[in-house]
C-alpha positions in Angstrom: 48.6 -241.5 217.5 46.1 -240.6 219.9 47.5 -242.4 222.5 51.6 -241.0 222.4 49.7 -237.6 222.6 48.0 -238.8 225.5 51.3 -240.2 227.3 53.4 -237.1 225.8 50.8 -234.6 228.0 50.8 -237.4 231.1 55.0 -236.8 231.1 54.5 -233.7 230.6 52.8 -233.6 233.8 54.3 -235.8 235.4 57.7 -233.7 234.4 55.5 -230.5 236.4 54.6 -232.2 239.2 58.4 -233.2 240.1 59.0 -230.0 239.5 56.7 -228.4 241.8 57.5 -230.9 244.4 61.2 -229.6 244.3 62.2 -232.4 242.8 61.8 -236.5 243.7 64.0 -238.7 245.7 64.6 -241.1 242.5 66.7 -238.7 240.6 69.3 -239.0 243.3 69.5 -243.0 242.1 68.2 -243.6 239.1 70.6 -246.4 238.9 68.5 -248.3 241.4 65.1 -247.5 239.0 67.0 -249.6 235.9 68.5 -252.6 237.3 67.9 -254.6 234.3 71.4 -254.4 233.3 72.7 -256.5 236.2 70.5 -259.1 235.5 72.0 -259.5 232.2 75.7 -260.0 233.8 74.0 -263.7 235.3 76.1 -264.0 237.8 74.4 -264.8 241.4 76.0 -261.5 242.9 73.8 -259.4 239.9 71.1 -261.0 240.5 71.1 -260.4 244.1 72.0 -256.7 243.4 69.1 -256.9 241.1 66.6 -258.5 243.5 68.1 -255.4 246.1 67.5 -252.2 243.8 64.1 -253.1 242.8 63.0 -253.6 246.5 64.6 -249.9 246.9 62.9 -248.5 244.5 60.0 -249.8 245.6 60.7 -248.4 249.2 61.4 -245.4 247.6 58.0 -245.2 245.7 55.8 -246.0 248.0 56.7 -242.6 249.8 56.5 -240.5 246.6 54.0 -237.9 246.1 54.0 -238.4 242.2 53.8 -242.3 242.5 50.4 -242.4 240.4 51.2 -240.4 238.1 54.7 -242.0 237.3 52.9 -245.1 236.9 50.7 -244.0 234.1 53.7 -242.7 232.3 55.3 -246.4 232.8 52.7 -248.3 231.7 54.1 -247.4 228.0 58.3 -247.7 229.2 59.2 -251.6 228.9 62.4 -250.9 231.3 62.5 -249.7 234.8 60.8 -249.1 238.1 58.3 -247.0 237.4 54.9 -246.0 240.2 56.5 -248.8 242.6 55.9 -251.3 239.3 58.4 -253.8 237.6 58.2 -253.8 233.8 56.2 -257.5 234.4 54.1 -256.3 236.5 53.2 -253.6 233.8 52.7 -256.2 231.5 49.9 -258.1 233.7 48.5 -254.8 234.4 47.7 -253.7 230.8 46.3 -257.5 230.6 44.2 -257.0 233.2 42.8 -253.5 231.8 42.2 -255.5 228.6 39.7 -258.0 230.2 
């Protein structure tokens, strides 16, 4: 319990910060931020497109003043392209924290 208040107050901030900011260039394509469904078509063409948005996202992270912070409120999403991260990479993150 301790830790969904914890992650509720980081969104919250998280949610503020954007805010402030004016706003963030992913909300213009959050398509791009949850590719996962066109990996799940299989074909070649989705997985290129696939391969493509998370490479944009990334692009589009790595200039983001909230980058950090969005990435602390990913660690706990299991979909998405969140603080320049995949949801794998998440996964060996948290690993890593563990050891």
């Amino acid at each position: 319990m301790t830790a969904d208040i914890r992650l509720d107050q980081a969104t919250i901030e998280l949610h503020e910060t954007i805010m402030d900011n004016g706003g963030v260039e992913c909300e213009q394509v959050p398509d791009v931020f949850f590719p996962e469904e066109w990996a799940a078509r299989g074909a070649s063409q989705s997985t290129n497109m696939y391969n493509m948005a998370i490479d944009t996202a990334r692009q589009i992270c790595m200039r983001c003043p909230v980058m950090a912070q969005c990435l602390r409120v990913g660690m706990a999403e299991d979909y998405g392209i969140w603080g320049g991260t995949t949801p794998k990479q998440r996964r060996q993150l948290k690993i890593e924290q563990q050891l």
